[in-house]
C-alpha positions in Angstrom: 0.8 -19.8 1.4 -2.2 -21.9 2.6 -1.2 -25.6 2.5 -4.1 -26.5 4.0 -5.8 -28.6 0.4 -2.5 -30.8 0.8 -3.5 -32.5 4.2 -7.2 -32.5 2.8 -6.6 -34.8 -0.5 -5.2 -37.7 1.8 -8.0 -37.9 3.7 -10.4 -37.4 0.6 -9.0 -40.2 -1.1 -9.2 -42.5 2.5 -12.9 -42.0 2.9 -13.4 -42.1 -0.9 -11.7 -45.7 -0.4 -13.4 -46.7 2.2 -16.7 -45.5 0.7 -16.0 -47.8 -2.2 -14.7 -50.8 -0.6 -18.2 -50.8 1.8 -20.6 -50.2 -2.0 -18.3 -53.0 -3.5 -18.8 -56.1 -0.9 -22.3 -54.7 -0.2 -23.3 -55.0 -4.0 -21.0 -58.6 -4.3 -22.6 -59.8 -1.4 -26.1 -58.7 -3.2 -24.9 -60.8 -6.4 -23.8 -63.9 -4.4 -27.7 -63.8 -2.9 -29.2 -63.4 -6.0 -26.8 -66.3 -8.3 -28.0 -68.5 -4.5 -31.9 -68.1 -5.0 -32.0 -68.6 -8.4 -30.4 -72.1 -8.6 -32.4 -75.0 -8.8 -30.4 -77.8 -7.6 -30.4 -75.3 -4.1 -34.1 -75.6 -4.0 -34.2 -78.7 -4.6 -31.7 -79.6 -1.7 -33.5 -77.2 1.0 -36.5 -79.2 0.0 -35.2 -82.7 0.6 -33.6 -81.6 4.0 -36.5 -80.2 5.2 -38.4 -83.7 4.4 -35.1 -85.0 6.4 -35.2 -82.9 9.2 -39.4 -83.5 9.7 -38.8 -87.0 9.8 -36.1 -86.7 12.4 -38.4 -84.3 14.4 -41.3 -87.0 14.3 -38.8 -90.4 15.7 -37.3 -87.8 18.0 -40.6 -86.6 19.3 -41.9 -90.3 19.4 -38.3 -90.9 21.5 -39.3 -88.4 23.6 -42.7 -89.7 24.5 -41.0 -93.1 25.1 -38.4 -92.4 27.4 -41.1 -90.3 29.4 -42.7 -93.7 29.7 -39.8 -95.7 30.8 -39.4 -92.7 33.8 -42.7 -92.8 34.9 -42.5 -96.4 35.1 -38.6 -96.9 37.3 -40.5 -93.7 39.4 -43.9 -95.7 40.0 -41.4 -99.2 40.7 -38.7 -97.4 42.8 
């Protein structure tokens, strides 16, 4: 007899799982992304830290220029 369909269901049902457990966090991940960009309050929060964050780049950047001052000037003294 040709026993050969036993060793084959095993490895069926592995890739069958496999298959499904890669569709199933591939399609919650796509949920999770979806429930994200809908909200309002996120929005709303990116917003406000990108305000933040371009202040912070402006009194860095004005920092920066500062401090380039100060060196030029201990360079030019020392």
């Amino acid at each position: 007899m040709d026993y050969a369909f036993a060793f084959l269901v095993p490895i069926v049902a592995i890739i069958g799982g496999i298959t499904y457990s890669i569709f199933n966090q591939y399609f919650k991940t796509r949920r999770h992304v979806a429930e994200a960009e809908g909200s309002p309050a996120l929005r709303e929060a990116l917003a406000r830290s990108n305000e933040i964050n371009a202040a912070l780049l402006e009194k860095l950047t004005a920092m920066d220029s500062r401090l380039g001052a100060i060196e030029r000037t201990l360079s030019e003294v020392g």
